[in-house]
C-alpha positions in Angstrom: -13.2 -6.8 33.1 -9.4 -6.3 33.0 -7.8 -2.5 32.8 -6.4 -4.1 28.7 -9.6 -5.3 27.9 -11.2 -1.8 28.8 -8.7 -0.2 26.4 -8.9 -2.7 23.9 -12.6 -1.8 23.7 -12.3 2.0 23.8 -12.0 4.4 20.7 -8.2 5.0 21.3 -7.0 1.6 20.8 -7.8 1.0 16.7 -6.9 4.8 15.7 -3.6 3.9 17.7 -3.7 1.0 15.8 -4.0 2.2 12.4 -1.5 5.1 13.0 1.5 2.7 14.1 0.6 0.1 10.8 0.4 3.1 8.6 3.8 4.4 10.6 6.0 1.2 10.5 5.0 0.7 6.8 6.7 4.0 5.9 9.5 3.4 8.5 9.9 0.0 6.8 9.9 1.5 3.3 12.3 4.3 3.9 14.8 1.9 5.5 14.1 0.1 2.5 15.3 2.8 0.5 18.0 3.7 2.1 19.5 0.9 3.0 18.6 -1.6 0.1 18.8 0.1 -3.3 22.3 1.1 -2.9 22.8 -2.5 -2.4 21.0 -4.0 -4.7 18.5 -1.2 -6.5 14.9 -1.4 -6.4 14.4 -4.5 -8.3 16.7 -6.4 -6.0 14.7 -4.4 -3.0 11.2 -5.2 -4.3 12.2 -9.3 -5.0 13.5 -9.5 -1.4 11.5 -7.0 0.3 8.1 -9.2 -1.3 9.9 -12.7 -1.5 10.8 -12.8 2.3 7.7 -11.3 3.3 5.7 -13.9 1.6 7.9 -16.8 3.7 7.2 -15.2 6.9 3.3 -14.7 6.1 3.2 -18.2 4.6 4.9 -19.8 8.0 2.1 -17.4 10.0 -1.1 -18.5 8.3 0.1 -21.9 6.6 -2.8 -21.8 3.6 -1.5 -25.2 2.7 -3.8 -26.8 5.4 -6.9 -25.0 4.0 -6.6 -24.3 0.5 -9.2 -23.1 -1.5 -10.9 -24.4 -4.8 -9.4 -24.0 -8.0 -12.1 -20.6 -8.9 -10.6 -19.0 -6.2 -7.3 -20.0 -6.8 -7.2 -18.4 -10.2 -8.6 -15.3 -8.8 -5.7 -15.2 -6.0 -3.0 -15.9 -8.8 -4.1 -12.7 -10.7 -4.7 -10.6 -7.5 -0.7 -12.1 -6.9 0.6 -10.5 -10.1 -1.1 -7.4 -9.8 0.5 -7.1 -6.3 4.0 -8.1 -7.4 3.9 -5.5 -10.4 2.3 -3.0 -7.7 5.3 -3.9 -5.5 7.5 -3.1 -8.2 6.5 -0.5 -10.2 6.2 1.8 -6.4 10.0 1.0 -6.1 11.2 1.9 -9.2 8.9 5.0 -8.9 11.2 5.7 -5.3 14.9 5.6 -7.3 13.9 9.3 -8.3 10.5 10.1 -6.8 10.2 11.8 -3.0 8.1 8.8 -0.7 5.5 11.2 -0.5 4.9 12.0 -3.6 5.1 8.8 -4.9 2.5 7.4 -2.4 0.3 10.2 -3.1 0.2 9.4 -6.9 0.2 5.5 -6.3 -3.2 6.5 -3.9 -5.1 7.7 -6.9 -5.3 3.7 -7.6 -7.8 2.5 -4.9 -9.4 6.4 -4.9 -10.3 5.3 -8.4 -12.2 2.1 -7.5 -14.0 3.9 -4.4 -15.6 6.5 -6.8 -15.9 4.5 -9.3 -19.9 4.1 -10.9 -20.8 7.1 -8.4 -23.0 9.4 -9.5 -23.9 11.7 -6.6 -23.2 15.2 -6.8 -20.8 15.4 -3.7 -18.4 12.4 -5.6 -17.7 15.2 -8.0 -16.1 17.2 -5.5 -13.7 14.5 -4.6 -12.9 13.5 -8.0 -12.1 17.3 -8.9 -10.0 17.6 -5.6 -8.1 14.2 -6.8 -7.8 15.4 -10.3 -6.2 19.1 -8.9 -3.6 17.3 -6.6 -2.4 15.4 -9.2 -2.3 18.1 -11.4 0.3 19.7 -9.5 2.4 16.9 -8.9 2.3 15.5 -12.7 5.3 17.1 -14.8 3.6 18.7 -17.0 3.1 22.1 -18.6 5.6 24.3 -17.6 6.2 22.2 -14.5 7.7 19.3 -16.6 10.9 19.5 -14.8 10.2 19.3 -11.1 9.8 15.6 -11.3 10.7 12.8 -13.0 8.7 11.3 -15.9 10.2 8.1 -15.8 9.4 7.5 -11.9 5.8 9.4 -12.3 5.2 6.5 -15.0 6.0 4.5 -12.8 3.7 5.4 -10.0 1.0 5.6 -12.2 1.4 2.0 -13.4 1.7 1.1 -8.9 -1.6 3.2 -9.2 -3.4 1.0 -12.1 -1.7 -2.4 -10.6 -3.4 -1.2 -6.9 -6.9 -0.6 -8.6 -6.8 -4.0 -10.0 -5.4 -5.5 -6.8 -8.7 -4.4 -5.4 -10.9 -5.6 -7.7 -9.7 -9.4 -7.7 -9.6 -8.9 -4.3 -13.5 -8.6 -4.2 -13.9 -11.8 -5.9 -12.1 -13.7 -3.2 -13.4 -11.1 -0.5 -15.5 -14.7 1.1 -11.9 -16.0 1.7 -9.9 -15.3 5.3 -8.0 -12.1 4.2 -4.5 -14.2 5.8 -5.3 -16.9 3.8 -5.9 -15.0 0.6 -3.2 -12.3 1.6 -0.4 -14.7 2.6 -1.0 -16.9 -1.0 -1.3 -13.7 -3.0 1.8 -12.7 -1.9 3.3 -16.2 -3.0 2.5 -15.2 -6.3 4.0 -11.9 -6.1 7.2 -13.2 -5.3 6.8 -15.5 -7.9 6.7 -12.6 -10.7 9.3 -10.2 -8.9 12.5 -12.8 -8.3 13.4 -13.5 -11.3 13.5 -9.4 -12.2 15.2 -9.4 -9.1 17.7 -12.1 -9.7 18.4 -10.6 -13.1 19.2 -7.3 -12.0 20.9 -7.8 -8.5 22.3 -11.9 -8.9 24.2 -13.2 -6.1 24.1 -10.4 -3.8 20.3 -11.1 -3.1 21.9 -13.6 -1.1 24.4 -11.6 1.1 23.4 -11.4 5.1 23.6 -8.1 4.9 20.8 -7.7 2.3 19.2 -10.4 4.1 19.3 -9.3 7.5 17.8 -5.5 6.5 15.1 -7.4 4.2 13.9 -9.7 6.7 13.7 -6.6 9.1 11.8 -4.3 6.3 9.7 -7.4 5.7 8.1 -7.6 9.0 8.2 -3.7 9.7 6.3 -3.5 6.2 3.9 -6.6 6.2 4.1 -9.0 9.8 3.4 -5.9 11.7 1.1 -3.1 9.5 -1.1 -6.4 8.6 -1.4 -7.7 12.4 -2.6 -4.0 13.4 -4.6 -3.6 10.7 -6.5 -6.6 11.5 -7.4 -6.0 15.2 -8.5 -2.1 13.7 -10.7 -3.7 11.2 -12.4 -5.9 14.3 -13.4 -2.7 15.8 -13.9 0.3 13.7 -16.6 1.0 11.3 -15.3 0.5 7.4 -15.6 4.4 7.0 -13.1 5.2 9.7 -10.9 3.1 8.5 -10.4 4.5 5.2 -10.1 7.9 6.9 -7.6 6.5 8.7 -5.6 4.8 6.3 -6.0 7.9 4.0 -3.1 9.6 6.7 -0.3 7.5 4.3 0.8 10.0 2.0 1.3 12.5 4.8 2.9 10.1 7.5 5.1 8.8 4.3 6.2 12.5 3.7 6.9 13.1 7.3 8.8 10.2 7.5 10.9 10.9 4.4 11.7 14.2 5.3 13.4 13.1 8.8 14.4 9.6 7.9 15.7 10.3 4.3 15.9 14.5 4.2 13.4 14.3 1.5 11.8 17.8 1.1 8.7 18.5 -0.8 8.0 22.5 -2.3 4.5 24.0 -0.6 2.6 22.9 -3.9 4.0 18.7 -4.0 2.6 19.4 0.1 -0.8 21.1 -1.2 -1.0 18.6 -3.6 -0.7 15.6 -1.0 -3.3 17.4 0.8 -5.7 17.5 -1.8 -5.2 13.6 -2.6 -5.8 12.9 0.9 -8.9 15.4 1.2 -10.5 13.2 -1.7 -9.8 10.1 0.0 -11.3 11.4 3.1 -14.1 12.5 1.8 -15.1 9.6 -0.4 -14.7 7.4 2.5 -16.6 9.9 4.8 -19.3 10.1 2.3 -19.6 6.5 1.3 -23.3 5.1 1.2 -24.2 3.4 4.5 -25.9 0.2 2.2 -22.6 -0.1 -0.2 -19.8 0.4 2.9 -20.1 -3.3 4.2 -18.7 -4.9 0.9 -18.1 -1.8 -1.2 -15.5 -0.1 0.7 -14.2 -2.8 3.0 -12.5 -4.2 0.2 -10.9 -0.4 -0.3 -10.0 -0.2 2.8 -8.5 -3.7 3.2 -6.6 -3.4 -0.2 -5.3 -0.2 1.2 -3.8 -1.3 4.4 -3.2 -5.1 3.1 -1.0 -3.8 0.0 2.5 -4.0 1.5 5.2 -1.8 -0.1 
């Protein structure tokens, strides 16, 4: 009856929603970046970036009072390690990539497993459109030195660990996303410490590094996940994946007045292109496969923090 509970229920409050998770993620990754990897490089970044943000969604959730069975546990364990190697793979990929351009490759991941088994002619347009924009982002040709092989490797690899991410998380898709979420990223912290440990040692440690990790930690996890959440209560599936198909945009944006990252007219075309495809698949998707086909998408997508 309230004036909140009238907004809550209108049309502006999940697209609002959705815009600030997909906003404070790339806020919280470009601090990240800028204030982390000089510190203590992107392996350092990624183990305290994922470690802390696993403590703080462990202490919100608590799975320990409701675990599930050992199936499902196994499940959780490899959607943890594909995480963690998604975690940081996308980091290493930012030491020499632009944001945008890194999120835009790392999208082709869960663009993949929407179109995937699809055989209607309008899936074709979106797999072309997909297929042009990363054409001209990937160095190669006569455009092999305009970015870095190394770091487009490595977004590729944040690209095949995402895809998986997705598919384990359709096995456990019957278990509370916090619940499966908040252990999966236990396990991702498991696999990234000891890289990061190795690389950065002792200074993982220093309040400093501490202080700006905590803070990208709930900027990138505590807060996009929250949102996400109360979107997902109130929009249809579809919507959502339009929605969340904004990132590689909002990331450039975001890199380009937070980090004076600027991208040439094709790396923008080409982030237009990606995003196009990911619109349209999610625009297109089958009413009958949306409920459990592309929620999982969609959830993967906003539920994979960086």
């Amino acid at each position: 009856m309230s004036s909140q509970r009238a907004f809550s229920s209108s049309l502006w409050f999940p697209f609002l929603a959705i815009l600030g998770a997909v906003g404070f993620l790339g806020i919280g990754t470009s601090w990240a970046k800028a204030s982390l990897f000089p510190l203590v490089g992107a392996q350092g970044t990624t183990a305290v970036r994922v470690g802390l943000s696993a403590v703080v969604l462990l202490l919100v959730w608590r799975p320990w009072r409701r675990l599930p069975g050992r199936a499902e546990l196994r499940v959780i364990a490899c959607y943890g390690v594909a995480l963690g190697l998604m975690n940081l793979a996308f980091y290493m990929a930012l030491r020499t990539l632009p944001f945008g351009v890194a999120v835009a490759i790392e999208f082709s991941g869960p663009l993949a497993v929407a179109l995937y088994g699809s055989r209607r002619p309008v899936d074709f347009v979106w797999v072309l459109l997909a297929v042009a924009g990363l054409a001209l982002l990937l160095p190669l040709g006569q455009q092999v030195g305009t970015l870095d092989p190394v770091g487009v490797g490595f977004a590729l690899l944040a690209a095949v660990c995402w895809a998986t991410y997705i598919v384990f998380g359709k096995r456990v898709g019957h278990v509370p996303a916090g619940l499966s979420v908040s252990l999966g990223l236990a396990v991702a912290a498991l696999v990234v410490l000891p890289v990061g440990v190795a690389h950065a040692g002792g200074a993982l440690l220093s309040l400093p590094v501490l202080g700006v990790g905590l803070g990208v930690a709930i900027l990138s996890s505590a807060v996009p996940i929250s949102l996400e959440m109360l979107a997902l209560q109130r929009l249809p599936k579809q919507a959502f994946g339009i929605m969340i198909s904004m990132e590689p945009a909002v990331a450039a944006v975001l890199a380009l007045v937070l980090l004076g990252e600027r991208l040439s007219a094709a790396q923008w075309l080409a982030i237009a292109l990606i995003m196009a495809a990911s619109i349209g698949s999610a625009a297109t998707v089958r009413s009958t496969a949306a409920p459990q086909r592309f929620r999982k998408v969609a959830d993967a997508a906003g539920m994979a923090p960086r």
